[in-house]
Residue frames relative to the residue before (quaternion, step in Angstrom):
aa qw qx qy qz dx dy dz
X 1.0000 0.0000 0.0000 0.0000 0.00 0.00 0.00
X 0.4602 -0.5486 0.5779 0.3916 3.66 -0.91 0.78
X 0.6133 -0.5320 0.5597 0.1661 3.15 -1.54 1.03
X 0.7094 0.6385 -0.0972 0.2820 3.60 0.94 -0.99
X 0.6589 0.5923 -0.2025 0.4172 2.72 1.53 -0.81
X 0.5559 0.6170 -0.3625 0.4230 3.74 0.86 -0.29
X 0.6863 0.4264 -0.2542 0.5316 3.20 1.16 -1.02
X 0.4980 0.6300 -0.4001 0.4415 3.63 0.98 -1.01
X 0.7312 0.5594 -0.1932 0.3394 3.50 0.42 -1.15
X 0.6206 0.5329 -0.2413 0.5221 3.12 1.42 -1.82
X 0.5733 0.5579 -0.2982 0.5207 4.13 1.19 -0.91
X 0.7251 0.1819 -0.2246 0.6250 3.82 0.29 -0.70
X 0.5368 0.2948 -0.5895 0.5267 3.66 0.08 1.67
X 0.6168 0.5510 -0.3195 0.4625 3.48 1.29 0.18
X 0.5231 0.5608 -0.2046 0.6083 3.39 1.63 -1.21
X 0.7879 0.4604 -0.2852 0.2932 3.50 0.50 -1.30
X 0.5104 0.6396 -0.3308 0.4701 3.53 2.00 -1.37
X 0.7055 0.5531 -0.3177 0.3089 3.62 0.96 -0.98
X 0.6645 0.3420 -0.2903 0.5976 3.41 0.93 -1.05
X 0.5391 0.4957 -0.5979 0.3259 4.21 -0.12 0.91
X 0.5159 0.7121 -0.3177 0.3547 2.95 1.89 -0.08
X 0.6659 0.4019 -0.1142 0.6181 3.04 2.06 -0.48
X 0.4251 0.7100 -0.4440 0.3435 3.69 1.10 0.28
X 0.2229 -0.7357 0.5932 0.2391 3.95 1.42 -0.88
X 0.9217 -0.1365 0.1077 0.3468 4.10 0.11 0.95
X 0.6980 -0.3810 0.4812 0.3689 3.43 -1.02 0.07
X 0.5032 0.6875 -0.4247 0.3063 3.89 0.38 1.16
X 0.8148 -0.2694 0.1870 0.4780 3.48 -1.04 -0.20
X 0.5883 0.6229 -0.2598 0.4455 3.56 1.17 -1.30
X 0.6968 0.4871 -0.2493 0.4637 3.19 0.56 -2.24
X 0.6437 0.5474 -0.3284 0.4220 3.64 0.24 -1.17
X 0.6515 0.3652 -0.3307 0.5770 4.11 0.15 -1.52
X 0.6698 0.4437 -0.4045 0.4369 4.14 -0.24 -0.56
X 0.5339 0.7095 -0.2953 0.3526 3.48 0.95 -1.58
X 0.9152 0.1780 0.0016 0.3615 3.34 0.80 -1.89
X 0.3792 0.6516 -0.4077 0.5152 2.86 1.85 0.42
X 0.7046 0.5372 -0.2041 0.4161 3.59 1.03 -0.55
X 0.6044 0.5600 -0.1330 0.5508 2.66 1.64 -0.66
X 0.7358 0.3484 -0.2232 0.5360 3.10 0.75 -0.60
X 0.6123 0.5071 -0.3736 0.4779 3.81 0.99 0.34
X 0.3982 0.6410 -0.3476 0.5565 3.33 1.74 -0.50
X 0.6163 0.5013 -0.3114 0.5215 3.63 0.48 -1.51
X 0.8027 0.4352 -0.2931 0.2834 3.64 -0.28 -1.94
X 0.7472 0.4765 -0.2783 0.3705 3.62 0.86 -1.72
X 0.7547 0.4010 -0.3390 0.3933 3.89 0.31 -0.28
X 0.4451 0.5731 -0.5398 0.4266 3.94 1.88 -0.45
X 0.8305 0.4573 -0.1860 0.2580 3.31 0.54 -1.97
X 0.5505 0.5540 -0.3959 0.4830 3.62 1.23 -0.32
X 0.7283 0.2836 -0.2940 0.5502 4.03 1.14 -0.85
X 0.7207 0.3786 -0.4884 0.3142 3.56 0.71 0.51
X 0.5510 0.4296 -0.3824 0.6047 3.56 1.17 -0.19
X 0.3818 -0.6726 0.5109 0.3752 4.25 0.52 0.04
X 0.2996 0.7781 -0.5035 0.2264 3.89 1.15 0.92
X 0.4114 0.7229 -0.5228 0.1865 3.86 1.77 0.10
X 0.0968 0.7023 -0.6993 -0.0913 4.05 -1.43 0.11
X 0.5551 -0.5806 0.4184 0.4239 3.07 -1.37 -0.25
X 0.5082 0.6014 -0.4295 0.4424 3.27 0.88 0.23
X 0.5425 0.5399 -0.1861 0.6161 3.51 1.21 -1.06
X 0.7656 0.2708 -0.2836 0.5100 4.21 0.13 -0.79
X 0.5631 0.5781 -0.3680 0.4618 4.15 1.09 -0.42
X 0.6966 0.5677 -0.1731 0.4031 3.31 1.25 -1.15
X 0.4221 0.7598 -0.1657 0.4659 3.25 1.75 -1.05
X 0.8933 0.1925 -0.0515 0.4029 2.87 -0.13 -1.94
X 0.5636 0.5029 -0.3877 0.5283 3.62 1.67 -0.02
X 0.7126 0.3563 -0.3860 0.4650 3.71 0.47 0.09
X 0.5361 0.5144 -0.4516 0.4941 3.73 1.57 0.25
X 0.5238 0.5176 -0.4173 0.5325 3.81 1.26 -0.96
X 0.7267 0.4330 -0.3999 0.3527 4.09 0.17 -1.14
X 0.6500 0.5872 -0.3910 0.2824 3.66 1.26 -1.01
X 0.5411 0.7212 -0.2007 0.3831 3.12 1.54 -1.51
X 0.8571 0.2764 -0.1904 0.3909 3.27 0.38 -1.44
X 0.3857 0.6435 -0.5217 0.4062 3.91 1.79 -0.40
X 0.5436 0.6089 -0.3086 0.4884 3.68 1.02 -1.62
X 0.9301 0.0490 -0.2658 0.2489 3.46 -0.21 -0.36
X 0.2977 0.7115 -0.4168 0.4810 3.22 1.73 0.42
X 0.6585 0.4942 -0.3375 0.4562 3.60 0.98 -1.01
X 0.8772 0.3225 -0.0313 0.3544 2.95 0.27 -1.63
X 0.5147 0.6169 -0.4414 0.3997 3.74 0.86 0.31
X 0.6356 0.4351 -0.3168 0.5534 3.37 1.12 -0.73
X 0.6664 0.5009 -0.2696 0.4820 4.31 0.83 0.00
X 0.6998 0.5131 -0.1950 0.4571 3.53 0.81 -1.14
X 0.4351 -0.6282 0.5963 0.2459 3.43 -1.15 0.34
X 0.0671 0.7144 -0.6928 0.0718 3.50 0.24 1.04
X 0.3446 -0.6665 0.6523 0.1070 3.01 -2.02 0.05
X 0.4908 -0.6231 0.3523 0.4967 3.68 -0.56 0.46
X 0.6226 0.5875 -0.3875 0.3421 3.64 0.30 -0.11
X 0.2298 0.8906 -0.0536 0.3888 3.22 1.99 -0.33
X 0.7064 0.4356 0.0528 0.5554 1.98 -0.39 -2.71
X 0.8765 0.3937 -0.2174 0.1715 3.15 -0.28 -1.59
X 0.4555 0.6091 -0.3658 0.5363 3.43 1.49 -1.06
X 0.5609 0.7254 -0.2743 0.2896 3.78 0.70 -1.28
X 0.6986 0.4389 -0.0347 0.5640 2.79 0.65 -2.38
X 0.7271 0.4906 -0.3044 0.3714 4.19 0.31 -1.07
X 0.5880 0.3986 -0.3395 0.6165 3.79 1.31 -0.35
X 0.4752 0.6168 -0.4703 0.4155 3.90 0.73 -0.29
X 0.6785 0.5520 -0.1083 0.4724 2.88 0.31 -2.29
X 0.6394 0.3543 -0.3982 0.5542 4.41 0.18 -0.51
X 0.6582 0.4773 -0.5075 0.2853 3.46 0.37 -1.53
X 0.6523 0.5360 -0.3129 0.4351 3.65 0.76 -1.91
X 0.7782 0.3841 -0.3945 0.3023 3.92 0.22 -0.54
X 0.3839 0.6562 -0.3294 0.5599 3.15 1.86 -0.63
X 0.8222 0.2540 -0.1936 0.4711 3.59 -0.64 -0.98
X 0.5563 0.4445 -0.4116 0.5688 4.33 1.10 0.03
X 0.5511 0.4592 -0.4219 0.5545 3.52 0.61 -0.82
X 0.8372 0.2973 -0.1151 0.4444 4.05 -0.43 -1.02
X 0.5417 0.3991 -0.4825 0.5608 3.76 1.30 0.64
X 0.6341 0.6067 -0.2119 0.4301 3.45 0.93 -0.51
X 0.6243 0.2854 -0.3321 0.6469 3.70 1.33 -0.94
X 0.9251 0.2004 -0.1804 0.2675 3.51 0.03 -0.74
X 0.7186 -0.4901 0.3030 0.3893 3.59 1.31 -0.02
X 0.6776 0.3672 -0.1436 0.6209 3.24 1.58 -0.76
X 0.4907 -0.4763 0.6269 0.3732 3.01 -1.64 0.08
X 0.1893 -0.7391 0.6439 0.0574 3.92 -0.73 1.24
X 0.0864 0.7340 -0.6547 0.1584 3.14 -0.55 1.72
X 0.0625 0.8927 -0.4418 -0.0631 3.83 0.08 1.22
X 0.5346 -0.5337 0.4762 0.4501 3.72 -1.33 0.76
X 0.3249 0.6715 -0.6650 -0.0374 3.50 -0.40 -0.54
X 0.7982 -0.4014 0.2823 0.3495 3.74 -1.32 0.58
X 0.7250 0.5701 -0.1423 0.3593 3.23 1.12 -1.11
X 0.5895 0.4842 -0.2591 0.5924 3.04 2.05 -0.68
X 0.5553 0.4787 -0.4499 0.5100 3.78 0.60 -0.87
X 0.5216 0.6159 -0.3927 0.4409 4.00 0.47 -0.78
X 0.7496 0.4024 -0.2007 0.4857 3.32 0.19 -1.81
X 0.7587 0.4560 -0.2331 0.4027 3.81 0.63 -0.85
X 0.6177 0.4562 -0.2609 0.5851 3.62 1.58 -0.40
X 0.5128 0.4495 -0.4791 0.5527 3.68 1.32 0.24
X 0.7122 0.3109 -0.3970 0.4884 3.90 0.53 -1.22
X 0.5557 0.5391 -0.5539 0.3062 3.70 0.39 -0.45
X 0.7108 0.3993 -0.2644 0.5152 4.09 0.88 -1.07
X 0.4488 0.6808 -0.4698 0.3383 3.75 0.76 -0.72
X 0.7412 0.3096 -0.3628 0.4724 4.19 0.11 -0.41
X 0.5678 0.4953 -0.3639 0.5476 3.34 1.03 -0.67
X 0.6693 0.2506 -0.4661 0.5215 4.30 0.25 -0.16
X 0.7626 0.4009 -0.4276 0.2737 3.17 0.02 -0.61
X 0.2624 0.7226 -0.3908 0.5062 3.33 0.97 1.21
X 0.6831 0.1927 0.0759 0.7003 3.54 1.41 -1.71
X 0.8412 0.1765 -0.2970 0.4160 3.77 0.13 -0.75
X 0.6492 -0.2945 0.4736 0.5173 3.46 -1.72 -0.72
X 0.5829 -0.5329 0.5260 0.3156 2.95 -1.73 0.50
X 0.6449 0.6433 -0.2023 0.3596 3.41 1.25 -1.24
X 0.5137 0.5802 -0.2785 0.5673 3.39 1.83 -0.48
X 0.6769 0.7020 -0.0061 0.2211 2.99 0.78 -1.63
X 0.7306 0.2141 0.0121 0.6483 3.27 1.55 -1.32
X 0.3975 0.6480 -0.3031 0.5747 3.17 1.36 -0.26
X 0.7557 0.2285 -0.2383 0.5656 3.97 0.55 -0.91
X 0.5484 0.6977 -0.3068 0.3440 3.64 0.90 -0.85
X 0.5562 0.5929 -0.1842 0.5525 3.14 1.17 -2.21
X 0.7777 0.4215 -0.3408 0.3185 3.32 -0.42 -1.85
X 0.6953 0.5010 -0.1745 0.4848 3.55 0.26 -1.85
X 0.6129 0.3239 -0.3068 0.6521 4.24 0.44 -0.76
X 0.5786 0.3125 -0.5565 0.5078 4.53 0.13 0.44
X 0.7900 0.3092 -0.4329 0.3047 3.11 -0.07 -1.24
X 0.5783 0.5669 -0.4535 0.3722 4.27 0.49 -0.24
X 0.4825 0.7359 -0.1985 0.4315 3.14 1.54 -0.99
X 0.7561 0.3735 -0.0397 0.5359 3.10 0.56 -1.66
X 0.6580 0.5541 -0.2625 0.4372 3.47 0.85 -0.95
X 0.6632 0.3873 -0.1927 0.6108 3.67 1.22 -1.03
X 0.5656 0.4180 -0.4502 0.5502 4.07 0.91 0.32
X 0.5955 0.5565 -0.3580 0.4556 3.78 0.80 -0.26
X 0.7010 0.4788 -0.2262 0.4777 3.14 0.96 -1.08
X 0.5607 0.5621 -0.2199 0.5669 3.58 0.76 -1.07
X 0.5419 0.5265 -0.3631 0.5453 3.63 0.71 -0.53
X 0.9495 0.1460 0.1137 0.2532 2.86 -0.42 -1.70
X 0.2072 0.7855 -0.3540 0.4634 3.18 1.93 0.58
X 0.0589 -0.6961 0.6394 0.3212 3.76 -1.15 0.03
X 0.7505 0.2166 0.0347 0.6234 3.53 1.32 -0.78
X 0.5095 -0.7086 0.4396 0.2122 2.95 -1.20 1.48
X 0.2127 -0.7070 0.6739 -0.0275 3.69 -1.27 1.32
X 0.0516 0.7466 -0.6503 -0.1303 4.04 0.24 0.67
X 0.6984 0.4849 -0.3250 0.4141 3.64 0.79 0.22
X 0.3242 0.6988 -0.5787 0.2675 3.55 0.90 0.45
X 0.5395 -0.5307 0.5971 0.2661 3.17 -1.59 0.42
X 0.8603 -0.1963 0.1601 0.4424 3.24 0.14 -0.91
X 0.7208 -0.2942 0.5019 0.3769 3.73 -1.45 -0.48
X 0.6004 0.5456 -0.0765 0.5796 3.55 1.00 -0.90
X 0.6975 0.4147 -0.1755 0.5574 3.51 0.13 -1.23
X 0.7350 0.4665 -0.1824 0.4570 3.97 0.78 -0.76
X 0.4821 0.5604 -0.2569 0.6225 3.28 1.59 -0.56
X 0.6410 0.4073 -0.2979 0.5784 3.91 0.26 -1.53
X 0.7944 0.2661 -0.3782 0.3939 4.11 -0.21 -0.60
X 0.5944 0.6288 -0.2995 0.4020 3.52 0.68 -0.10
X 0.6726 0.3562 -0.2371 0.6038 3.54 1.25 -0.56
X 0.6026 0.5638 -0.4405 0.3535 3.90 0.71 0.03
């Protein structure tokens, strides 16, 4: 397998976050881009840990073309949706950890410390389904689980970043960092 391609992929979720900028809302467009992105998200991190093609260039790239998907997603759809200020705010308060989280862990180690840990893939398999409920459910349902489940990873990856000596974008968890730390 070309070595390239994981990243290649992780880039055209970057290409793809851009054109939702041009979809106008929660529609047929937004949705086909939506899952094309998705579904490179899926492809670029299977094939990089199954062919052993993972770097840090290749996991940096990852999580920057998940930050670009995320925010195209809500660039689109805040200005369409019936949000409420609580929302907004729940919205803005899981922002506001990520950014101290990833300052806190650019500061110990040089990098911006964005980690997979279980809790994120969670938080990202909620925003990855989140346009697709808000099709069938309330929004109020909706962000409410998103919100909650995207703090606690949030919060869980500021703990770590704390208490980390060395950056691990591949921990598992909060837990898993605790268990190597006491041996």
């Amino acid at each position: 397998m070309n070595p390239r391609i994981p990243n290649a992929l992780s880039a055209a979720r970057i290409a793809g976050a851009f054109l939702l900028l041009f979809t106008g809302g929660l529609n047929l467009p937004f949705l086909i881009i939506f899952t094309f992105c998705s579904v490179t998200d899926l492809a670029d991190g299977y094939l990089a840990r199954k062919h052993g093609l993972c770097t840090p260039t290749g996991e940096m790239l990852d999580s920057l073309a998940d930050l670009a998907l995320v925010l195209a997603m809500l660039a689109v759809l805040i200005p369409v949706m019936p949000w409420e200020p609580w929302m907004i705010a729940y919205i803005v308060a899981v922002a506001a950890v990520r950014v101290v989280s990833a300052s806190i862990g650019y500061l110990k180690y040089g990098k911006i410390a964005l980690i997979h840990t279980f809790m994120n893939k969670a938080g990202g398999l909620l925003i990855r389904l989140a346009p697709y409920l808000m099709l069938f459910l309330d929004l109020d349902v909706i962000v409410a689980t998103v919100c909650t489940v995207s703090m606690a990873a949030a919060l869980e990856e500021l703990a770590i970043n704390l208490r980390s000596e060395s950056l691990d974008r591949n921990l598992r968890s909060y837990l898993d960092l605790c268990h190597t730390s006491t041996k």
